[in-house]
Backbone as JSON, one array per atom type, in Angstrom:
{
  "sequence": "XXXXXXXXXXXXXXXXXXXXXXXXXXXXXXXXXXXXXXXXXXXXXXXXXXXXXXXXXXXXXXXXXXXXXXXXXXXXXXXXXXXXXXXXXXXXXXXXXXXXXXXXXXXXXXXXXXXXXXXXXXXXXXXXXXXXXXXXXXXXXXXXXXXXXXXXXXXX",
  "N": [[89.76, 93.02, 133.86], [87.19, 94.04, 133.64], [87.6, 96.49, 132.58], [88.46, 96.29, 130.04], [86.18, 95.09, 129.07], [84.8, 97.77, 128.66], [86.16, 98.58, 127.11], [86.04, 97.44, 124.9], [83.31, 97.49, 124.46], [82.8, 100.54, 123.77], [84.34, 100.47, 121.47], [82.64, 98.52, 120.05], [80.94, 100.72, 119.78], [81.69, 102.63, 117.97], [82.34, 100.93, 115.97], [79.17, 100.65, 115.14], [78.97, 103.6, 114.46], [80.28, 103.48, 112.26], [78.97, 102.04, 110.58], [76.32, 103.36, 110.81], [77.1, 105.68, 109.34], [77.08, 104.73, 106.95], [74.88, 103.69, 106.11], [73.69, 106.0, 106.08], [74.64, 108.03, 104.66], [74.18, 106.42, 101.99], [76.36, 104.79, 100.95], [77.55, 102.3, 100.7], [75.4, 100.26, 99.35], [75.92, 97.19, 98.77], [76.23, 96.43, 101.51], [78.53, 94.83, 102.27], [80.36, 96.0, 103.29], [79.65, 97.15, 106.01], [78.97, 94.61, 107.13], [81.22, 93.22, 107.32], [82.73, 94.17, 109.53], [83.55, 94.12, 112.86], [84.91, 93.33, 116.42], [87.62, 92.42, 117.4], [89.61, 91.36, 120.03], [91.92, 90.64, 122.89], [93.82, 89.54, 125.75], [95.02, 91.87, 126.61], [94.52, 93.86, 124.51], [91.94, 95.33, 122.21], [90.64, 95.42, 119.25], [89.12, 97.07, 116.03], [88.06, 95.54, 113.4], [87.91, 95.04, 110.0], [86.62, 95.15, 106.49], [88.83, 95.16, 104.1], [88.58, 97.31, 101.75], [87.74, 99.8, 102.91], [88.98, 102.05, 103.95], [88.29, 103.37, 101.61], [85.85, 104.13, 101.52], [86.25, 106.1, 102.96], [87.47, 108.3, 102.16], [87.94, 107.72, 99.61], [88.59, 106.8, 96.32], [91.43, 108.04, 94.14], [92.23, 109.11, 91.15], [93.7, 106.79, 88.28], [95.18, 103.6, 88.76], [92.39, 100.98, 87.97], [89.43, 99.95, 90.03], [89.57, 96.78, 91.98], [87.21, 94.22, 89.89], [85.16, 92.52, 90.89], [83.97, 93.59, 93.3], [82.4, 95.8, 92.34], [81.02, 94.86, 90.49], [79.18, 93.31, 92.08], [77.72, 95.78, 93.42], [76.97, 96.93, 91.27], [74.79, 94.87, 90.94], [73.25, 95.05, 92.88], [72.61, 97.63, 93.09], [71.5, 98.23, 90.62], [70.04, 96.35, 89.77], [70.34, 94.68, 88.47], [70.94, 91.5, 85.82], [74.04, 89.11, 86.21], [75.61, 89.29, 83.9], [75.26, 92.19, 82.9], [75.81, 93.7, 84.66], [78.39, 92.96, 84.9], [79.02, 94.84, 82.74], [78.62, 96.91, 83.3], [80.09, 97.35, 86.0], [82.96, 97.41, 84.46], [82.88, 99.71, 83.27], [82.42, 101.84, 85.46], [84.65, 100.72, 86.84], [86.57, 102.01, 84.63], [85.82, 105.14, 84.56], [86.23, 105.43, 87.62], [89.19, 105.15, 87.53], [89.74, 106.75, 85.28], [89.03, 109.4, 87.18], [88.56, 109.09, 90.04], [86.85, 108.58, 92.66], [83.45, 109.06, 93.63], [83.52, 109.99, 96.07], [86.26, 111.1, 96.41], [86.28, 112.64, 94.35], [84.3, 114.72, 95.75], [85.33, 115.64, 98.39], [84.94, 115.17, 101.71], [82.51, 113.44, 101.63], [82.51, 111.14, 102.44], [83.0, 108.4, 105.1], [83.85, 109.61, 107.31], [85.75, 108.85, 108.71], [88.16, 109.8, 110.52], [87.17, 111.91, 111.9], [85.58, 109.98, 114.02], [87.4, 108.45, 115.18], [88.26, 110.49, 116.73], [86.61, 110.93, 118.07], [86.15, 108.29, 119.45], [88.24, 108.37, 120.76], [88.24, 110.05, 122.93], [86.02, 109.26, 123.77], [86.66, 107.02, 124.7], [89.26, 107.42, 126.94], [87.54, 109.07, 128.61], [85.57, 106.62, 129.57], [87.54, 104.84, 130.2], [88.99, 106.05, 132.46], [86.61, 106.71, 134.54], [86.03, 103.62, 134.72], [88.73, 103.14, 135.92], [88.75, 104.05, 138.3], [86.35, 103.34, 139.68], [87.28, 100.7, 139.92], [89.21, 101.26, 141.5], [88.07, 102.25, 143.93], [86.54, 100.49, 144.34], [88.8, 98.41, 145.3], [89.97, 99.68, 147.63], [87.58, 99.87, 149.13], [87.09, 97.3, 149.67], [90.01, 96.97, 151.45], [89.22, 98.42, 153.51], [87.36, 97.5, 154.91], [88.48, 94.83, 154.94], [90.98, 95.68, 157.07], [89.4, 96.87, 159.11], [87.86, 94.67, 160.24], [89.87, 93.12, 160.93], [91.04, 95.15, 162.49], [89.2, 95.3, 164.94], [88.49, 92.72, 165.32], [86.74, 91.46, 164.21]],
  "CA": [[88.93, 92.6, 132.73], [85.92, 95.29, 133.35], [88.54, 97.67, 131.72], [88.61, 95.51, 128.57], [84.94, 95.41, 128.6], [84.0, 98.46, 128.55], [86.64, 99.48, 125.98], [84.91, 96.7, 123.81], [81.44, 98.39, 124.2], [83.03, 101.76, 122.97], [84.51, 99.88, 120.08], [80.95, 98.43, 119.24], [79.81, 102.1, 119.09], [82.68, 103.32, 117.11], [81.88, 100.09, 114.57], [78.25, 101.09, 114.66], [79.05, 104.37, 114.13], [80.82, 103.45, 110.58], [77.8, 101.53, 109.67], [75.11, 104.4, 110.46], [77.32, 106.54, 107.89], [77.66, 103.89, 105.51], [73.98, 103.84, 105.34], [72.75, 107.48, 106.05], [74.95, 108.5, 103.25], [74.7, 105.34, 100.82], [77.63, 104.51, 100.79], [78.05, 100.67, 100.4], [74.78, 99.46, 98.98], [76.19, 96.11, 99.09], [76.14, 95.86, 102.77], [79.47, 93.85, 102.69], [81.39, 96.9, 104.28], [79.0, 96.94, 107.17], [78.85, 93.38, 107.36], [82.67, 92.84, 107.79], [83.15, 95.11, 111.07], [83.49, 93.34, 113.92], [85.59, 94.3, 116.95], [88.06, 91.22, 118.01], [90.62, 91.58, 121.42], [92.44, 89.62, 123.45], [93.89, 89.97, 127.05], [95.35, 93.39, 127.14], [94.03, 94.31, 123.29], [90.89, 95.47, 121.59], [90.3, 96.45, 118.12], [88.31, 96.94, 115.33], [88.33, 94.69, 112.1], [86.68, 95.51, 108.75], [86.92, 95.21, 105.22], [90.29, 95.82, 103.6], [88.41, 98.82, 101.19], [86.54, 100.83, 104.12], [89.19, 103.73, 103.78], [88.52, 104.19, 100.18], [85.04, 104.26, 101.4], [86.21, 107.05, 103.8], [88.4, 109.4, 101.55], [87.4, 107.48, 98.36], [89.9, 106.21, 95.46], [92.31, 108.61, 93.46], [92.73, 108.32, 89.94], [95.23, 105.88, 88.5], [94.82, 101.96, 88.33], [91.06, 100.75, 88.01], [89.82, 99.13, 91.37], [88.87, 95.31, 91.39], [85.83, 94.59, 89.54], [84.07, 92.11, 91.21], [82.86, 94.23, 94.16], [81.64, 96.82, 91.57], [79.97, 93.66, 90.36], [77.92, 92.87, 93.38], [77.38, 96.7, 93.78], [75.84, 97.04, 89.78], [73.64, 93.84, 90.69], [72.29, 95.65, 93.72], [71.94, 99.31, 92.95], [70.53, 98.68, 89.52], [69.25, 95.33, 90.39], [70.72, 93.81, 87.12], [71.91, 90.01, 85.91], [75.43, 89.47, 86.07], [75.91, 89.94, 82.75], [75.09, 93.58, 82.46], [76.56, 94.01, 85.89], [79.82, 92.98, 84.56], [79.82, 95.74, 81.47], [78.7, 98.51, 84.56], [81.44, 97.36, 86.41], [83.95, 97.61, 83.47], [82.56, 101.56, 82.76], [82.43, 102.74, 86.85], [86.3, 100.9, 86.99], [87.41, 102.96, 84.08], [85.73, 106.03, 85.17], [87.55, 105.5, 88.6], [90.9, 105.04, 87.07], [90.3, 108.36, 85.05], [88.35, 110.47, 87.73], [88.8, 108.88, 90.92], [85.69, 108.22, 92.63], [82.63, 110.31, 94.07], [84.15, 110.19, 97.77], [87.55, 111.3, 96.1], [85.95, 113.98, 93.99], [83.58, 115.68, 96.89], [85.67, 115.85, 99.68], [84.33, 114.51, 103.4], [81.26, 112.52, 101.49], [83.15, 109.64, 103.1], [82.37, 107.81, 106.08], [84.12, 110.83, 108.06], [86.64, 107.8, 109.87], [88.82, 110.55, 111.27], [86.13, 112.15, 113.11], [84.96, 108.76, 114.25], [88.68, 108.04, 115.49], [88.97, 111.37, 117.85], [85.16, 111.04, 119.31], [86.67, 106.89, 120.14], [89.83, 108.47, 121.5], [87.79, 110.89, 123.66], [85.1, 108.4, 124.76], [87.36, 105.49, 125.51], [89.53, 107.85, 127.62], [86.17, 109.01, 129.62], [85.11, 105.4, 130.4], [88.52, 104.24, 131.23], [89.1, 107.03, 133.88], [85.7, 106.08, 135.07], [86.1, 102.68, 134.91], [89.65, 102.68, 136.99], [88.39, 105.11, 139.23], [85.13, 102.53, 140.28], [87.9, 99.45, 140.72], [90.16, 101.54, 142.35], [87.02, 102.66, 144.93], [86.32, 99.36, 145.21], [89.61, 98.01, 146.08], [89.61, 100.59, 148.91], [86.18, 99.36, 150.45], [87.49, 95.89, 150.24], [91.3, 96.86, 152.03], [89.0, 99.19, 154.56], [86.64, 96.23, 155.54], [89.76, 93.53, 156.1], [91.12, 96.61, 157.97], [88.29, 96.92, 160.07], [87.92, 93.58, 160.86], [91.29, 92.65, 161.98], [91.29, 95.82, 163.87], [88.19, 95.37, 165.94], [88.85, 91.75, 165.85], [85.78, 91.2, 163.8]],
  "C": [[87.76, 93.56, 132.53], [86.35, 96.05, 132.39], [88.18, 97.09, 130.06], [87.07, 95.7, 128.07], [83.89, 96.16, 128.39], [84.9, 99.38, 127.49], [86.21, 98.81, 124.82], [83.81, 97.53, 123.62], [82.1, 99.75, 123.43], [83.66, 101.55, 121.44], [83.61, 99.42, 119.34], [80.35, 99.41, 118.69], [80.56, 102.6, 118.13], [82.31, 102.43, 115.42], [80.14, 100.55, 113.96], [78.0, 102.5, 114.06], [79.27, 104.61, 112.45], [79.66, 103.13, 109.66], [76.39, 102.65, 109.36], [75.66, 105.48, 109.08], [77.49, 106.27, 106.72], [76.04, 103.85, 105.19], [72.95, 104.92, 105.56], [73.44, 107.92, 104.78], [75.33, 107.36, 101.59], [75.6, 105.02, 99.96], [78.16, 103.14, 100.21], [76.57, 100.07, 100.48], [74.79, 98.16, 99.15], [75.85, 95.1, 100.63], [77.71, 95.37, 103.86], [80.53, 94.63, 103.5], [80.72, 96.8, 106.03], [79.14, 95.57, 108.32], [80.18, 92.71, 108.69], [83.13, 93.45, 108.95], [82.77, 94.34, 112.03], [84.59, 93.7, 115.23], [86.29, 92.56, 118.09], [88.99, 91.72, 119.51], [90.9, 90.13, 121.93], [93.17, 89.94, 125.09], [94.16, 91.53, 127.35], [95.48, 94.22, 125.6], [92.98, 94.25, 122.77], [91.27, 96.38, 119.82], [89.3, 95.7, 117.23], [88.37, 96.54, 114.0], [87.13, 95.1, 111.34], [87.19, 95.08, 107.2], [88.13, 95.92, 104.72], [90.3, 97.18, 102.69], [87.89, 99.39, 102.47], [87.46, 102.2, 104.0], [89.11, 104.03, 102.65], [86.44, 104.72, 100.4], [85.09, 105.78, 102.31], [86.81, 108.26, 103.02], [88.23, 109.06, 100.11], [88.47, 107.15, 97.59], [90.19, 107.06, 94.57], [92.41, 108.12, 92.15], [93.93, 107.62, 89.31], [94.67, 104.47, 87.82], [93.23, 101.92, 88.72], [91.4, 99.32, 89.82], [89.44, 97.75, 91.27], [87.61, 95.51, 91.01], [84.61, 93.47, 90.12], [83.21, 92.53, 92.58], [82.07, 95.38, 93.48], [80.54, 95.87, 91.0], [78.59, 94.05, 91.05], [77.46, 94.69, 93.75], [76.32, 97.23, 92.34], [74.9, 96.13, 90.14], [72.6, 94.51, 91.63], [71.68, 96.76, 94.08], [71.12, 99.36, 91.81], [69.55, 97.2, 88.99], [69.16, 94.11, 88.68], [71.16, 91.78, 87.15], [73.52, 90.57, 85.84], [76.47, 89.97, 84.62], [76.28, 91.42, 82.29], [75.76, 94.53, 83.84], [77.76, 94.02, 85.35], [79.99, 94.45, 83.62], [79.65, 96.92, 82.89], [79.76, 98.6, 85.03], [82.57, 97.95, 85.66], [83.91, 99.09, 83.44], [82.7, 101.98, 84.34], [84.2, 102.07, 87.04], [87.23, 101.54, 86.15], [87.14, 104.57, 83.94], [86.62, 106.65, 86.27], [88.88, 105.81, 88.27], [91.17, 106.24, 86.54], [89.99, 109.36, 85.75], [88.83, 110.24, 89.42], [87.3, 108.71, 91.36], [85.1, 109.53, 93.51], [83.37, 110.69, 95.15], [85.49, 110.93, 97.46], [87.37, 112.79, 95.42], [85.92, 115.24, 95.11], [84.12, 115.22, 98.45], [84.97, 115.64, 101.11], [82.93, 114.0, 102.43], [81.64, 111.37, 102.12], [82.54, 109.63, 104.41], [83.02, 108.78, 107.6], [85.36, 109.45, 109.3], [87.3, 109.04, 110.96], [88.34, 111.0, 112.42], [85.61, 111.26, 114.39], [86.26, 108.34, 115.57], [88.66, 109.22, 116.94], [87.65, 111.14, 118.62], [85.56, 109.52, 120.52], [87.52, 107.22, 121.08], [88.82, 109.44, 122.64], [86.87, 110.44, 124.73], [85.7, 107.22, 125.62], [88.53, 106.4, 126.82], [88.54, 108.3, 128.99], [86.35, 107.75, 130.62], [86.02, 104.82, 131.05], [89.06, 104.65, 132.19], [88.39, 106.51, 134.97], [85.73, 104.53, 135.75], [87.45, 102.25, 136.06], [89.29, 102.9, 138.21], [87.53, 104.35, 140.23], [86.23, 101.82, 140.87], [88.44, 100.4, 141.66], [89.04, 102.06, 143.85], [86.48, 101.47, 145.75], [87.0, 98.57, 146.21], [89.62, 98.13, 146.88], [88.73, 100.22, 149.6], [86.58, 98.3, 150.7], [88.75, 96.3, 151.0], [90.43, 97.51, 153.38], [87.83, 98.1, 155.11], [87.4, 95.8, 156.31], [90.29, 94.4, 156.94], [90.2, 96.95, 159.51], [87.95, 96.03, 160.57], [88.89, 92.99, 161.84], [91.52, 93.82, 163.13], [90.25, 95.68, 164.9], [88.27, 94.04, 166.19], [87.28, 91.03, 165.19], [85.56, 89.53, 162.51]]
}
């Protein structure tokens, strides 16, 4: 179980990691990308849960079909700090922008939340700690087998 919990903690940093780039490069105003990251597991599984857009927030959206409009909504009410009313027509104009342009993150190349990067530093750190981490039990085991060893042989 240590194992588990210290590949949790590197999954916390990997989730915090998404969030510092979501708001060093204002990315999700909203919040609700941030929000949604959370990092669930279970006996011999860890991972990291988020919002079903987060890779469009990473590579951005392609032109094509317009994207839903009520998170453009809640993103017009809070970047330009509008009623919903006038939120809705923003929305309508940034989802048919999208549809013909694709979006900023899609335009300008790596403005995204850089996931990939994010992915090999996880794969690099969680390898580290879990070396580490076997390495301790397995040190420990050993002091505990060389104790009962030592006992039964001296008669202790």
């Amino acid at each position: 179980m240590e194992i588990v919990k210290t590949i949790i903690n590197e999954v916390e940093k990997f989730n915090e990691s998404i969030k510092d780039a979501l708001d060093s490069k204002n990315i999700s105003n909203t919040g609700e990308a941030a929000r949604s990251l959370y990092v669930d597991w279970g006996e011999n599984w860890v991972k990291s849960i988020g919002i079903f857009y987060l890779e469009f927030l990473d590579t951005g959206r392609g032109p094509g079909k317009p994207p839903p409009i009520d998170p453009l909504i809640r993103w017009a009410q809070n970047k330009f700090g509008v009623d919903e009313v006038e939120a809705k027509s923003i929305a309508f104009a940034v989802a048919k922008k999208i549809a013909y342009l694709g979006t900023e993150i899609f335009m300008n190349k790596g403005q995204g939340i850089e996931l990939a990067k994010k992915i090999i530093t996880l794969r690099e750190n969680l390898n580290d700690v879990v070396k580490e981490s076997a390495k301790f039990q397995i040190k420990e085991k050993l002091n505990e087998f060389k104790l009962k060893f030592t006992k039964l042989k001296f008669g202790l």
